[in-house]
N, C-alpha and C positions, 0 to 999 in steps of 0.2 A: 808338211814334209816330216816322214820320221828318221829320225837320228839312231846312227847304229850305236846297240849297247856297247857302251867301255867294259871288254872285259879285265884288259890291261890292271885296273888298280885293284879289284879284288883278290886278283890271282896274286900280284905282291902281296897284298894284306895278308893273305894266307900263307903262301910260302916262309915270311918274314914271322909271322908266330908260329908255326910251326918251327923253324929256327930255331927263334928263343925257348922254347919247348924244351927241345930235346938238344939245348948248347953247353957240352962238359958230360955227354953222357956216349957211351961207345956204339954209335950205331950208324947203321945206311940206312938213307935215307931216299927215296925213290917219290915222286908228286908225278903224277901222267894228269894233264890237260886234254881235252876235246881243243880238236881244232890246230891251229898253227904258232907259231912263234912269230908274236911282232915284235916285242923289244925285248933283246935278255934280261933274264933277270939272275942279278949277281949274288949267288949265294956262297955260306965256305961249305955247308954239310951236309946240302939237297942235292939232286939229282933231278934237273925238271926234263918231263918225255912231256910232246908233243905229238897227239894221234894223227895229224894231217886231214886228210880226208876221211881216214877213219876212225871209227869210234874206239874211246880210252880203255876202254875193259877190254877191249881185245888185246891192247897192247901188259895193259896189267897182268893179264892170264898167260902170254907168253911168257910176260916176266917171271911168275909164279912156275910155269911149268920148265925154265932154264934154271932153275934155282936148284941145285945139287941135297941143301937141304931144308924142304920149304917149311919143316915144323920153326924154323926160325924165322918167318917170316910173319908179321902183322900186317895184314890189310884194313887196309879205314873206309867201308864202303857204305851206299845204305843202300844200294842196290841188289835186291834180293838175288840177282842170276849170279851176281858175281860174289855173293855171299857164298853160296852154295856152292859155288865153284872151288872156291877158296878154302872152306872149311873139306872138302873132298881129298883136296892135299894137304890136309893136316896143318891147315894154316890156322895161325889166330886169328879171329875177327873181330873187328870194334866196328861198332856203328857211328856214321859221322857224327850221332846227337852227342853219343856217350865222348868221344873223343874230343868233340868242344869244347862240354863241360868240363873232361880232364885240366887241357887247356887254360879253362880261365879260373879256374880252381886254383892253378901252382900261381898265377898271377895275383889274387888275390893275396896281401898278409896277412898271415897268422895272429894270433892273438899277440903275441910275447914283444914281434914286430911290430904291432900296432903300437903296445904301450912305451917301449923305449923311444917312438917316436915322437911320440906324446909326451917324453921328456927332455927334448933339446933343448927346454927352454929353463934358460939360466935362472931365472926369478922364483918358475918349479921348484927348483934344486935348493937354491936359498932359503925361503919359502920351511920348505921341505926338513933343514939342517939346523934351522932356526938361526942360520947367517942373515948379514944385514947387508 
């Protein structure tokens, strides 16, 4: 017997970093799905479309070509039709590899983060101060 793919928790996974991404920064933010809505998913910053029956780039492209001024628009695609589409109206493009890496880049800490962290530890500081 095969078992239908869970798309359900990926698509959170994703929408929820994508979130944390871009949370404290001024933008809209639009995620188009293939497919239907099974369970909401509760965001404060996304915007999730659902293509139903039909496929998501057609709805992305709509949305690009409603868009009053599309040079302000980024698209996250890797799908070259809609690449090309989207750079046509003067859209930005990112690719979904490039945008990943974005992603877990700002996740990652920084050097400075690293080492103050490295210094919570009170025995360090002692240690350190030539306290006893």
């Amino acid at each position: 017997m095969l078992l239908k793919k869970d798309k359900q928790t990926p698509r959170e996974k994703l929408a929820y970093l994508i979130e944390d991404f871009f949370r404290g920064k001024q933008v809209k933010i639009s995620l188009h799905y293939d497919g239907y809505e099974r369970i909401p998913i509760k965001l404060d910053l996304i915007k999730i479309f659902y293509s139903s029956s039909k496929i998501a780039d057609e709805k992305i492209k709509q949305e690009i070509e409603s868009e009053t001024n599309s040079k302000n628009i980024a698209v996250v695609t890797s799908d070259d039709n809609l690449k090309d589409f989207a750079r046509k109206c003067s859209c930005e493009v990112i690719s979904s590899e490039d945008f990943i890496k974005m992603i877990l880049k700002k996740e990652e800490p920084d050097e400075e983060t690293k080492k103050i962290s490295g210094m919570n530890n009170t025995e360090y500081f002692k240690k350190l101060f030539g306290a006893k």
